[in-house]
C-alpha atoms as an extended CHARMM CRD file, in Angstrom:
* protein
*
        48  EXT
         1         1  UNK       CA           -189.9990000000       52.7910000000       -6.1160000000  PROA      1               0.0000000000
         2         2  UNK       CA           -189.5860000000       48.9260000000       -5.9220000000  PROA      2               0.0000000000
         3         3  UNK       CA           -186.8780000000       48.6840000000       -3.9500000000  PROA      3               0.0000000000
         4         4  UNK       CA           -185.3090000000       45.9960000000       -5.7610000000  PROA      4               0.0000000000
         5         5  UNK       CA           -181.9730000000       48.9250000000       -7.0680000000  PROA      5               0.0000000000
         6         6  UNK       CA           -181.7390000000       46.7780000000      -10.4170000000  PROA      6               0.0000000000
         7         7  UNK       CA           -180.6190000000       44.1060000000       -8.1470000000  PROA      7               0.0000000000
         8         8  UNK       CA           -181.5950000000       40.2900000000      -10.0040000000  PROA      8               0.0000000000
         9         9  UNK       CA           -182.6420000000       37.4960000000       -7.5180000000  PROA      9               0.0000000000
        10        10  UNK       CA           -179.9250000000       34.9320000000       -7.2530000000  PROA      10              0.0000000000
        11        11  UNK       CA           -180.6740000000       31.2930000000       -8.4290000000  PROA      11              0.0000000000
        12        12  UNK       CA           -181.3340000000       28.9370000000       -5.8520000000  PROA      12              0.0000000000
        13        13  UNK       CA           -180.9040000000       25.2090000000       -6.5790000000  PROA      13              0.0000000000
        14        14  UNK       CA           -183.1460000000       22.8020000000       -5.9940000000  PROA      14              0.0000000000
        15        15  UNK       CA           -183.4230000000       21.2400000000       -2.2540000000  PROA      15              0.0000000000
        16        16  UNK       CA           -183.6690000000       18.1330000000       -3.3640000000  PROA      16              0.0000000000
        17        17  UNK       CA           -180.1780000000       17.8330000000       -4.6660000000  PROA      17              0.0000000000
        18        18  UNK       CA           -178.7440000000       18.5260000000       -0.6640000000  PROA      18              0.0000000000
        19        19  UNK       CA           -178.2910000000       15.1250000000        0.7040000000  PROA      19              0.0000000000
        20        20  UNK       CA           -177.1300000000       14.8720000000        3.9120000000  PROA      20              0.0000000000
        21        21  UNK       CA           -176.1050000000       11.6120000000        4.0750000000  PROA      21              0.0000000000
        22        22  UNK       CA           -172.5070000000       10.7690000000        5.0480000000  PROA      22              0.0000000000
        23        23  UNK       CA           -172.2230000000       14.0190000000        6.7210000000  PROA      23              0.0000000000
        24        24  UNK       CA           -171.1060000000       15.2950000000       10.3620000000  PROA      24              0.0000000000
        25        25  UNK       CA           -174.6880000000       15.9050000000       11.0060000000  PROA      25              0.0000000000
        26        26  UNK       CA           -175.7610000000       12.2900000000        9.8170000000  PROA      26              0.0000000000
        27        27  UNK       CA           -173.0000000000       11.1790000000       12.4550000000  PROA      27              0.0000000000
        28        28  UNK       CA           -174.8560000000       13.4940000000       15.3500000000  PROA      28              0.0000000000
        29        29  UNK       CA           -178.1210000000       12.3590000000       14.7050000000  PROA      29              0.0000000000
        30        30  UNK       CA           -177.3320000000        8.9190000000       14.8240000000  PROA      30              0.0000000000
        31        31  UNK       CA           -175.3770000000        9.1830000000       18.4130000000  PROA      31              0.0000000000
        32        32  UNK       CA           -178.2120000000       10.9020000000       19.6820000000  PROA      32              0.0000000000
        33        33  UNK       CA           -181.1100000000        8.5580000000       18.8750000000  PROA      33              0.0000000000
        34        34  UNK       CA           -178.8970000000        5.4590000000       20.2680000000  PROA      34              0.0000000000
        35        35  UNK       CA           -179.5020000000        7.8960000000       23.5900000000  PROA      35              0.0000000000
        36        36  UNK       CA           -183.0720000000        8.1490000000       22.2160000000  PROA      36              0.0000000000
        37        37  UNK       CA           -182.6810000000       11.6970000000       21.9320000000  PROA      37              0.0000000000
        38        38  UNK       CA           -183.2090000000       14.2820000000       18.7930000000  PROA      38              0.0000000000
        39        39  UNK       CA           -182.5430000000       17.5020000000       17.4880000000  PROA      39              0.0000000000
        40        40  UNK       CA           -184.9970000000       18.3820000000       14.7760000000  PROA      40              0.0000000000
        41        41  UNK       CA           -183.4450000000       21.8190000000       14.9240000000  PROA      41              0.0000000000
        42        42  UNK       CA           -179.8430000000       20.1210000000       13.8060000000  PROA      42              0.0000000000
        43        43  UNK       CA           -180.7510000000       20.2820000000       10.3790000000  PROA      43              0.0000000000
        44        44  UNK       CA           -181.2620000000       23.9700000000        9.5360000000  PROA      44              0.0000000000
        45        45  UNK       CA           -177.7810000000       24.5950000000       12.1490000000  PROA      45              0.0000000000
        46        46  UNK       CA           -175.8550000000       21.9790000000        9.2770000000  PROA      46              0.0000000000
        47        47  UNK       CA           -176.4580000000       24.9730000000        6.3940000000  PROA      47              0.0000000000
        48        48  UNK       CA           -174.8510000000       28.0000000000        8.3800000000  PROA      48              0.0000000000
């Protein structure tokens, strides 16, 4: 009655091992905060 159907979890690496530097999203950031803007959001949209 678990729910879990014999199912294990998966492993999940460690965060700190995801850089994001020298990525398309390090590019984004950077044009937008020589407009002074941001997108703290940005981040979490780079991992779908």
């Amino acid at each position: 009655m678990g729910g879990d159907h014999g199912h294990s979890k998966l492993p999940m690496p460690d965060c700190k091992i995801w850089k994001w530097e020298g990525t398309p999203l390090e590019f984004t950031q950077q044009r937008l905060a020589r407009r002074g803007l941001k997108d703290p959001w940005a981040r979490n949209e780079a991992w779908r």
